[in-house]
C-alpha positions as CSV (number, residue, x, y, z in Angstrom):
1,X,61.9,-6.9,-13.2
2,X,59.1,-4.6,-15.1
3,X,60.5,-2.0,-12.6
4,X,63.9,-2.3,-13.6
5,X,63.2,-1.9,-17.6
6,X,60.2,1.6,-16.7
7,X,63.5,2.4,-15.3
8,X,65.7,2.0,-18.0
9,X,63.1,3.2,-20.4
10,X,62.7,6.3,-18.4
11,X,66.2,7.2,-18.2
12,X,66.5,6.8,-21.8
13,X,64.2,8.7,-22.9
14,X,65.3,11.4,-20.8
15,X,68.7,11.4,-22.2
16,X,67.6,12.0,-25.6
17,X,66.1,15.4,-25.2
18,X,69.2,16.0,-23.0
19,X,71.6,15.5,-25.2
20,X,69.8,17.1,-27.9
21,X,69.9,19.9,-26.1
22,X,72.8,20.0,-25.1
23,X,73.5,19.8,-29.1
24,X,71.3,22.7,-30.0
25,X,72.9,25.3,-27.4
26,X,76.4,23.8,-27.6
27,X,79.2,26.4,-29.2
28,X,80.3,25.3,-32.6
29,X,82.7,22.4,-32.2
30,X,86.6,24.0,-33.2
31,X,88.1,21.8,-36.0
32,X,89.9,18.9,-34.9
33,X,87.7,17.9,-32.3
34,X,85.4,15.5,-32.2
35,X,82.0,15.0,-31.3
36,X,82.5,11.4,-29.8
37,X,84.4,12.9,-26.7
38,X,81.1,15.0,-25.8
39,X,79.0,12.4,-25.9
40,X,81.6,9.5,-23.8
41,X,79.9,10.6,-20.4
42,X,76.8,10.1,-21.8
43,X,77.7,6.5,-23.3
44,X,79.6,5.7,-20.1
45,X,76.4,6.7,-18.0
46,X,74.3,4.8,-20.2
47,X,76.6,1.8,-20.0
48,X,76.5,1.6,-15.9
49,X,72.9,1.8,-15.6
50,X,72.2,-1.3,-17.7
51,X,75.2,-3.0,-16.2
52,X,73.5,-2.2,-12.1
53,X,70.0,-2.6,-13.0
54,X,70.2,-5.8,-15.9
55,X,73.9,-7.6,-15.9
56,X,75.1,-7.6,-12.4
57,X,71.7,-9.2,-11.1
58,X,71.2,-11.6,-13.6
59,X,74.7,-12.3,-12.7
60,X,73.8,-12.7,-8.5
61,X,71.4,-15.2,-9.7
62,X,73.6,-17.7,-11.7
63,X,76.1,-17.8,-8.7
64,X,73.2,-18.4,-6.4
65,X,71.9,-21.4,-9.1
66,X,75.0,-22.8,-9.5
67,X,75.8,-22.6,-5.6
68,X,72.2,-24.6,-5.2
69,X,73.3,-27.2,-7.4
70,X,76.7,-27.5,-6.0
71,X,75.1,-28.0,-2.5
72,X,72.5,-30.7,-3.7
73,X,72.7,-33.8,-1.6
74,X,70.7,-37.2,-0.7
75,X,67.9,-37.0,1.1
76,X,67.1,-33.5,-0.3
77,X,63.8,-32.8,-1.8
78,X,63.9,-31.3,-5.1
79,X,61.6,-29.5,-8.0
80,X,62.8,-30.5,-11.5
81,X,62.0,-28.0,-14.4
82,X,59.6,-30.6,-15.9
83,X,57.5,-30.0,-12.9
84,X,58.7,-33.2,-11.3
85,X,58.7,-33.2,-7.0
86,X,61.0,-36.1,-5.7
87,X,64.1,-37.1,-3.1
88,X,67.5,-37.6,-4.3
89,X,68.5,-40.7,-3.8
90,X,72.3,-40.5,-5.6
91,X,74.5,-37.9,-6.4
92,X,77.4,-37.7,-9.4
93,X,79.4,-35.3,-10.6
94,X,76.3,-33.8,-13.2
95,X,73.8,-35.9,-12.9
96,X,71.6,-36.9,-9.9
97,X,68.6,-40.3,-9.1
98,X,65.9,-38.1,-7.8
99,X,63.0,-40.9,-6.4
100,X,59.4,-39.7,-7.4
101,X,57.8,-42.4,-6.3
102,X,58.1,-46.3,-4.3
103,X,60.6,-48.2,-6.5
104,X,60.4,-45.2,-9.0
105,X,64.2,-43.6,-9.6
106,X,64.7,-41.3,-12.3
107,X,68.1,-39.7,-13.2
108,X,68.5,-36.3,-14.0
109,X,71.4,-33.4,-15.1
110,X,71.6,-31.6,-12.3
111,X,70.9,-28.4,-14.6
112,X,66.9,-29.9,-14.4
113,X,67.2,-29.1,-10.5
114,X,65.2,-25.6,-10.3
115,X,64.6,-25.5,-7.1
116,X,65.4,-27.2,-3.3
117,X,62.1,-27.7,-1.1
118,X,62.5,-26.9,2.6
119,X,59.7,-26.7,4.9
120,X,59.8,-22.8,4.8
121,X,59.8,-23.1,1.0
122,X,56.3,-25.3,0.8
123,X,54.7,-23.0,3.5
124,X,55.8,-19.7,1.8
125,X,54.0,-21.0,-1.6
126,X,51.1,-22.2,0.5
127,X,50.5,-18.9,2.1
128,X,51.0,-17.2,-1.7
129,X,48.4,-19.7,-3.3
130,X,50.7,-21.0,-6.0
């Protein structure tokens, strides 16, 4: 994500000077037109590269959250965002038993769920020491 905002950051301070520039050597506006219709394809360019590199990803990552959630099922083993590791046990409409331990249930919203542990899951976290 850092690389994403040097990015951003770069390109903005690069339009700057640009359309400075592009100020200083510009001919002298005629009257009745206005300055705002210069400066739309920079606002429009400005506009598209926050909405590629900052809305539309954070936006692939909800519908991949809410599809997780939505495909949450008994037997599953899940991460909680308190940290808690445990099988569901019993799934309702927004809230789900997760079992953490022998005759332990706990209920949870389903919005606690961060995360669905598979084996490649555990052994991709092994192998990155977290």
């Amino acid at each position: 994500m850092n690389a994403f905002k040097r990015v951003i950051i770069a390109a903005f301070s690069l339009m700057v000077p640009l359309t400075i520039f592009a100020q200083e050597n510009a001919p002298a506006p005629q009257p009745g037109t206005g300055g705002l219709i210069g400066m739309l394809p920079m606002m429009l360019l400005m506009f598209a590269i926050i909405y590629f590199f900052m809305i539309r990803p954070e936006q692939k990552k909800q519908k991949e959250r809410a599809e997780l959630l939505k495909n949450v099922k008994k037997g599953d083993k899940v991460l909680t965002a308190g940290g808690v590791i445990g099988v569901v046990g019993n799934v309702k409409e927004t809230t789900v038993m997760v079992r953490i331990a022998e005759n332990t249930n706990v209920e949870f919203t389903k919005s606690a769920i961060t995360n669905v542990i598979t084996d490649e899951t555990s052994k991709s976290t092994v192998k990155e020491g977290k």
